[in-house]
N, C-alpha and C positions, 0 to 999 in steps of 0.2 A: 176300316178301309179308308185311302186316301182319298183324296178326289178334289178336284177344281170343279165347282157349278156354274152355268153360265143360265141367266135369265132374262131374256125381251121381257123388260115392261115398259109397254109403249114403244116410245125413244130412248129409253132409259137402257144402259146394260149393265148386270149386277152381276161380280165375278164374286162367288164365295169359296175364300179355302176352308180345305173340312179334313183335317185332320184330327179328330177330337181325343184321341186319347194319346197323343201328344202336342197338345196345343196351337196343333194348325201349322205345327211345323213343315218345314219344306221337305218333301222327297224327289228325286230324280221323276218320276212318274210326273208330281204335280208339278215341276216345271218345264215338263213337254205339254200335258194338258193344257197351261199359261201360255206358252206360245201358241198353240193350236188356237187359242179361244182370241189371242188378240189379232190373227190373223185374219180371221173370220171379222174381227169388232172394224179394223183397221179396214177392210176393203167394202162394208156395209154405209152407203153412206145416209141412209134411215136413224144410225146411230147419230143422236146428239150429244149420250154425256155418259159414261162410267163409271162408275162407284165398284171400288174391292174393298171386302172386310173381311170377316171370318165368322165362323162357325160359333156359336153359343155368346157366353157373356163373360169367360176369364181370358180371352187371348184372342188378337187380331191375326198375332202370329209372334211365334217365341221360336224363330230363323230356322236353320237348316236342320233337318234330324239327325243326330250324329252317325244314324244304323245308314244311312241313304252313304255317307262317304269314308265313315269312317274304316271301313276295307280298301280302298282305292290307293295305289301308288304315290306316290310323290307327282312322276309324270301322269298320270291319269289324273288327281287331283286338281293339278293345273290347267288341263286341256280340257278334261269333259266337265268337272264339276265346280269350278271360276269360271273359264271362261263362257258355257252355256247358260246360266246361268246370267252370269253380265250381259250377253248377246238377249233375253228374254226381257232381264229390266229396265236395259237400252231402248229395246222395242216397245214398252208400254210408259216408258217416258218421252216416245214421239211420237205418241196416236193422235192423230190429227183431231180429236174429239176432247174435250177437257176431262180430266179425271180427277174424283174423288176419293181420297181413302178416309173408310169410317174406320177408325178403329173403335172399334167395339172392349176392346180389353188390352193387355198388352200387345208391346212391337218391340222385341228384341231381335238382336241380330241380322241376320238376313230381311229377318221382320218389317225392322224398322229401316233399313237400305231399300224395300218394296213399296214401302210407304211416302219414301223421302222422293221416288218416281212421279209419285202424282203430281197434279196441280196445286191441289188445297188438301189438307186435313181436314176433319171432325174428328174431335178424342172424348173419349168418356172419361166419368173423373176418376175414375176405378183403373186406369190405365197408367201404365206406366212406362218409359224410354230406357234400354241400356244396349249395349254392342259389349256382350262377356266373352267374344270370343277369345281373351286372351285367357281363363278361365281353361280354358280345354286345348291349349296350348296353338292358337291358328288366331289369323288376324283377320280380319277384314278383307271378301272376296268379291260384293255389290254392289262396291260403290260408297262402300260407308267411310273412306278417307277423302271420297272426293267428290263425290254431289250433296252427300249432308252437311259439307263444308259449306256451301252455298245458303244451307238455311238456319245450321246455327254457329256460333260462335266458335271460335278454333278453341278456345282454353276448355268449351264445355265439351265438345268432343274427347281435349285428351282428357278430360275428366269421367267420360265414360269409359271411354278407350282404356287409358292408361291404369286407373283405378276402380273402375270395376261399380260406378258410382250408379243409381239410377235418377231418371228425371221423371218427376211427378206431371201430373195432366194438368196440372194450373204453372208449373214452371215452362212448361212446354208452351202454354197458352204464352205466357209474359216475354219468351224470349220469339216468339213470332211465327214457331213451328205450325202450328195448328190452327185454322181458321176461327174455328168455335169449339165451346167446350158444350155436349150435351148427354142428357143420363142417355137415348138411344141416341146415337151417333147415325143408322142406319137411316134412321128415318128423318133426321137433320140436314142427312145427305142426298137424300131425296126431295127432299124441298128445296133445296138448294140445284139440285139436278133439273126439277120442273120451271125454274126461273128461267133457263135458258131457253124454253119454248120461244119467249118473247126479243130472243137475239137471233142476230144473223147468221146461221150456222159459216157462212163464207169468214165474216169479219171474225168472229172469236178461233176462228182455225188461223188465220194469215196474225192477229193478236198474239195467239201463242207460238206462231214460229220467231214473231219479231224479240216477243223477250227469252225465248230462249237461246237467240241469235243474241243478242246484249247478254243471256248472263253465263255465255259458254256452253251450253246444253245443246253439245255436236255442231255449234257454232257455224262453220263450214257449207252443212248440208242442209241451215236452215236459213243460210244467205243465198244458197243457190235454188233451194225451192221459193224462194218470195222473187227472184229475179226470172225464176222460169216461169212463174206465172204472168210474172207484168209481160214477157217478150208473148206469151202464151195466146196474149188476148190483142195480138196486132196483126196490123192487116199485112206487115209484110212475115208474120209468120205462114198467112193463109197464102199469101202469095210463093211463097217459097214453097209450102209444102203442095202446092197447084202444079208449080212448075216442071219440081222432081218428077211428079206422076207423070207431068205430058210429056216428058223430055225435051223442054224449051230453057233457053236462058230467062231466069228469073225478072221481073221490073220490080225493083222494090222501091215503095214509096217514101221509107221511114214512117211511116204512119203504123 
């Protein structure tokens, strides 16, 4: 049986996919549960920091399961299982929390497009990088022609892409993918999760919109949450929002 876990520890939230007897592949099911879970992480603000990985020790996640769309129309394909799909990796690549992905064992396909969402990696060295979807004849639906472009090199991409190549957990390390390389990755990512106790939950939340706003990462909506918060904290927002109540013409200070 499928299933997405979701566990409180502490401040901590550990999202584990558990597909085991297909490698933690995605199904329709666990990308509802995904969003349900980061909906819940996203509006908790107890929550300090994320970590997803997967289930046992051969696979983080080895992408989509072919039986989850492999029935689907052409238009169904595109509507329900791209772009929901995108809309969920979209979502846990702006949780205003930092995230870590351990991979625990491989990240193909989808896998490794759900991986490229986080903040940082941990890889283990048993782990391994490819995007085959051209293998089963379908390309790339999460993001893997255009946010892992941002973490690794365009020629190594179409080198996966294109040729069907994989990336080892020490090239992964060297090209800048992956933060750390450790035999448990889970429990690397928890140590790394616990440092944050000692930071500012405001400043690393307003830190990651700023470089996500510099490196394109919905760019947009992460210029207009950092200016809505600076108006957010003025006195002529409290004046304004005073005003509307009483039904008075506003004074505002600029302040």
């Amino acid at each position: 049986m499928s299933d997405v876990i979701l566990e409180i520890k502490g401040d901590i939230a550990v999202l584990t996919l558990k597909n085991p007897s297909k490698l933690n592949a995605l199904t329709i099911p666990m990308i509802e549960a995904l969003e349900s879970h980061l909906m819940r992480i996203d509006s908790d603000s107890t929550i300090r920091c994320v970590i997803l990985t997967g289930s046992g020790d051969k696979a983080f996640c080895c992408g989509a399961d072919i039986a989850g769309w492999g029935h689907l129309t052409p238009a169904e394909f595109a509507r329900h299982w791209v772009r929901n799909g995108h809309r969920v990796f979209d979502r846990f690549a702006r949780l205003p929390q930092p995230t870590i992905a351990a991979l625990n064992g491989h990240a193909f396909g989808g896998g490794l497009e759900l991986a490229s969402a986080c903040d940082i990696r941990v890889i283990s060295p048993r782990a391994t990088l490819a995007l085959p979807e051209a293998r089963v004849g379908i390309v790339q639906g999460w993001s893997g022609t255009q946010r892992i472009l941002r973490l690794l090199p365009e020629p190594v991409i179409k080198e996966m892409a294109l040729f069907g190549r994989r990336i080892s957990a020490e090239r992964a390390m060297a090209l800048g993918f992956a933060a750390e390389l450790a035999e448990d990755a889970l429990v690397t990512a928890m140590e790394i999760a616990n440092t944050l106790s000692q930071m500012s939950s405001r400043a690393t939340e307003v830190s990651k919109n700023m470089i996500h706003a510099a490196a394109g990462e919905d760019r947009g909506a992460m210029v207009e949450a950092l200016g809505s918060a600076a108006v957010a904290a003025s006195e002529d927002r409290e004046e304004g929002v005073a005003a509307f109540l009483e039904k008075r013409p506003p004074a505002f200070s600029g302040t």
